[in-house]
C-alpha positions in Angstrom: -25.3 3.4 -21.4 -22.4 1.2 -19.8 -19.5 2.7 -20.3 -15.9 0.8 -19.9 -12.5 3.1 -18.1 -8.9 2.5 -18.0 -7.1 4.3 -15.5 -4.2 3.9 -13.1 -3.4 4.6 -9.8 -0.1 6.6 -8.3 -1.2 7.3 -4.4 -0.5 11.0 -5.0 2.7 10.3 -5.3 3.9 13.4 -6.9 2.4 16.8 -6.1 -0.8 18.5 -7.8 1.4 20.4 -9.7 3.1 18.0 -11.1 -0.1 16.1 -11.5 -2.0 18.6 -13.7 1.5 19.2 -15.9 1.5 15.6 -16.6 -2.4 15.7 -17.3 -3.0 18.9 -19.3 -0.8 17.3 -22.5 -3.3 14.6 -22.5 -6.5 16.2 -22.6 -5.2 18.5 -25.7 -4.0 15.2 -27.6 -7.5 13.6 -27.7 -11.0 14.8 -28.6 -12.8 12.0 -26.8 -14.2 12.9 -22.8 -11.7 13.0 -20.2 -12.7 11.4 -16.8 -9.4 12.5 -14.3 -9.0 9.8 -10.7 -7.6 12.9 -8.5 -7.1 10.1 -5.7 -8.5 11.6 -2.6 -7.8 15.4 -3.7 -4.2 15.5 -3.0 -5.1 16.9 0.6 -7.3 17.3 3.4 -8.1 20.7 2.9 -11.9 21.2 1.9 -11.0 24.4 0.4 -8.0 23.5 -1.4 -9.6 19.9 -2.5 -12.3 21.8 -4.5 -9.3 24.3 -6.4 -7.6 21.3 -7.4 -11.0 19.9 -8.4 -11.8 23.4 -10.3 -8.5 23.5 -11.8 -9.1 20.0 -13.5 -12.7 20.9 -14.8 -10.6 24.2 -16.3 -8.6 21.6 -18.4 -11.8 20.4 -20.6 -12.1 17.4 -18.1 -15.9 15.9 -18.3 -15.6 14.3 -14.6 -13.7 13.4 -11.4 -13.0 9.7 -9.7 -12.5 11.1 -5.6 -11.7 8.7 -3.0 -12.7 8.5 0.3 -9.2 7.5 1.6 -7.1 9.1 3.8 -3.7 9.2 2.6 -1.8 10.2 5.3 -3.9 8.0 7.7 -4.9 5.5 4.9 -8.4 4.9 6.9 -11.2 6.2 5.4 -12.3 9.5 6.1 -15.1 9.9 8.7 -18.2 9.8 6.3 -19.4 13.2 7.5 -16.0 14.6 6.6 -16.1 12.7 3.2 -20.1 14.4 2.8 -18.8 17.3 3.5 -16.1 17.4 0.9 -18.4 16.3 -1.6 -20.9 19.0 -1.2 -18.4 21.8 -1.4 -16.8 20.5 -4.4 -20.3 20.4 -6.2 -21.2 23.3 -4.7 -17.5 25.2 -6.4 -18.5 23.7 -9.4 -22.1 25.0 -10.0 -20.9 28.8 -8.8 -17.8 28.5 -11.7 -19.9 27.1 -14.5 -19.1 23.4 -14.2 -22.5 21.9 -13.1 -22.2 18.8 -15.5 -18.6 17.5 -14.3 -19.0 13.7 -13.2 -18.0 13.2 -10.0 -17.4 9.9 -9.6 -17.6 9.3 -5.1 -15.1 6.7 -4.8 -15.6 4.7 -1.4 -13.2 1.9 -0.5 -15.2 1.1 2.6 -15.8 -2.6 1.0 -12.2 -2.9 0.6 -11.1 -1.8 4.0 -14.5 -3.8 5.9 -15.4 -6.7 3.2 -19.1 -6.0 4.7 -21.9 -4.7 1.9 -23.8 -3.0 4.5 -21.7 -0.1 5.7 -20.6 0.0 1.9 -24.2 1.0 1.0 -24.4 3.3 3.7 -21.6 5.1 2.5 -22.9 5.3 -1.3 -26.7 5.9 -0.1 -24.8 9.3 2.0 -23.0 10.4 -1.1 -26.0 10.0 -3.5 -27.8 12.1 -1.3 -25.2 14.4 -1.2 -25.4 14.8 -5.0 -22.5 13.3 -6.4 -23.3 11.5 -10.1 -22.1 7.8 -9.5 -20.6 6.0 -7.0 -16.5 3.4 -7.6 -16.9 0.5 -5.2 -13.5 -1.5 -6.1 -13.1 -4.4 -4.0 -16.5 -5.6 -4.6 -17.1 -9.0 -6.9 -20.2 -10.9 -5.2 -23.1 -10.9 -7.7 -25.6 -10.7 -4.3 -23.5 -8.0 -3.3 -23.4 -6.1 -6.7 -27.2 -6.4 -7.1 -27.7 -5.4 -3.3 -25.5 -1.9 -4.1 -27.4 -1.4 -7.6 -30.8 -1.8 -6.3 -30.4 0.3 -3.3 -28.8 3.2 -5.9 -30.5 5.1 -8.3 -26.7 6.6 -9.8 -24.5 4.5 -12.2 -22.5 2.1 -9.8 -18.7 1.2 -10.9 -17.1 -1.8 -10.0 -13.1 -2.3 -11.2 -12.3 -5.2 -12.4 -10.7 -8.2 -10.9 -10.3 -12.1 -11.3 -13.7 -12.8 -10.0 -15.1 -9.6 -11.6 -14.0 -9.9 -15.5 -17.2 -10.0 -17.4 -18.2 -6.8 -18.0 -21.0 -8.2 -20.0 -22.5 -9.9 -16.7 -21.9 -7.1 -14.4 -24.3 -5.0 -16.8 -26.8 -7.5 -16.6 -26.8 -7.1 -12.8 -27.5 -3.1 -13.0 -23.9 -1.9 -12.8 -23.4 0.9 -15.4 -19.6 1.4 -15.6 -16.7 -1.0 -15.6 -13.1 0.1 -15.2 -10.0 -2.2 -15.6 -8.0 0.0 -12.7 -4.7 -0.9 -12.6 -4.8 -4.4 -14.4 -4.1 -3.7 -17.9 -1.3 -1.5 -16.6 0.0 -4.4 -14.7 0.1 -6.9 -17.4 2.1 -4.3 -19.8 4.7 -3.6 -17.4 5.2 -7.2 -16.6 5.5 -8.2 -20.5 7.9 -5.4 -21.2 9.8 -6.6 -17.9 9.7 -10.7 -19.0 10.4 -10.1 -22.6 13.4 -7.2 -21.7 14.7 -10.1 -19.2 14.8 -12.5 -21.8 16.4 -10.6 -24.0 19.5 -9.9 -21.5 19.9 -13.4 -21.0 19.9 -15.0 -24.7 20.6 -11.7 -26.6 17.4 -13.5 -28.8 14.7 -11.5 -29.4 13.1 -14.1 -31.4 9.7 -14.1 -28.5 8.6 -10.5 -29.5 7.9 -11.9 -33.2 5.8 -14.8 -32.5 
């Protein structure tokens, strides 16, 4: 079943520790499924990728968005590297207990190459490598879209953007999950900044009542 996301993006900007304090209140507030974007793993580290990934399915989260980013280099990872990453962390969760965690294989090879082709190498690699859907933000071209769903059997994800907004049509073109990213984040902040602004300057607050 299509299924709809909100999330938003911080670059790994604090560290894990911080990350999973800021989480674990969250998953104990709601009773609906969890999905957690842990960026590209907040390291390099195979080993230590697949702890962080362990200590997020310990939480109660359901599944995983994992990038195939670099942060430090902010390339992609070699594809073998990014394969290999993968594997182990499926591989941590089966021997713990965690077999039906989502791992969503981010790959932001269409954002960093705007070419389809080495986009569905990538996802055709990670499907094989047993992940359970693959994020391809960036990507908006119904040809393209339908090229990437047919060539998939997983759910594909596409993010929304101005060219990408109707969920309804992206379903119709085989893509199974829709996420607004950082958008509806975006337009919050700038309302509270605009209306806060205008505030200041007439000392009316008239606009948040109308």
């Amino acid at each position: 079943m299509p299924r709809l996301a909100f999330n938003t993006e911080y670059g790994e900007q604090c560290s894990f520790a911080e990350f999973l304090n800021q989480l674990k209140p969250i998953v104990n507030a709601v009773s609906i499924p969890i999905s957690v974007d842990i960026e590209s793993g907040y390291s390099n580290d195979i080993n230590t990728i697949c702890q962080h990934v362990l200590a997020v399915a310990k939480l109660g989260a359901v599944g995983i968005n994992i990038e195939d980013s670099d942060k430090v280099t902010g390339k992609l990872r070699p594809q073998e590297q990014q394969i290999a990453i993968l594997v182990a962390i499926k591989n941590t969760l089966n021997r713990h207990g965690f077999s039906q965690l989502f791992i969503n294989a981010r790959t932001d090879c269409f954002l960093q190459t705007a070419k389809i082709g080495p986009t569905i190498t990538r996802s055709l690699a990670y499907q094989a490598a047993g992940i359970d859907g693959v994020f391809v933000p960036g990507l908006t071209d119904s040809a393209a879209i339908k090229q990437l769903t047919t060539a998939l059997s997983v759910p594909v994800n596409i993010m929304a953007d101005e060219l990408a907004s109707d969920s309804r049509r992206l379903f119709a073109q085989g893509v199974q999950r829709f996420s607004l990213g950082n958008a509806l984040f975006d337009v919050t902040k700038h309302f509270i900044l605009t209306a806060s602004c205008s505030f200041n300057n007439s000392k009316n607050c008239d606009h948040l009542f109308q």
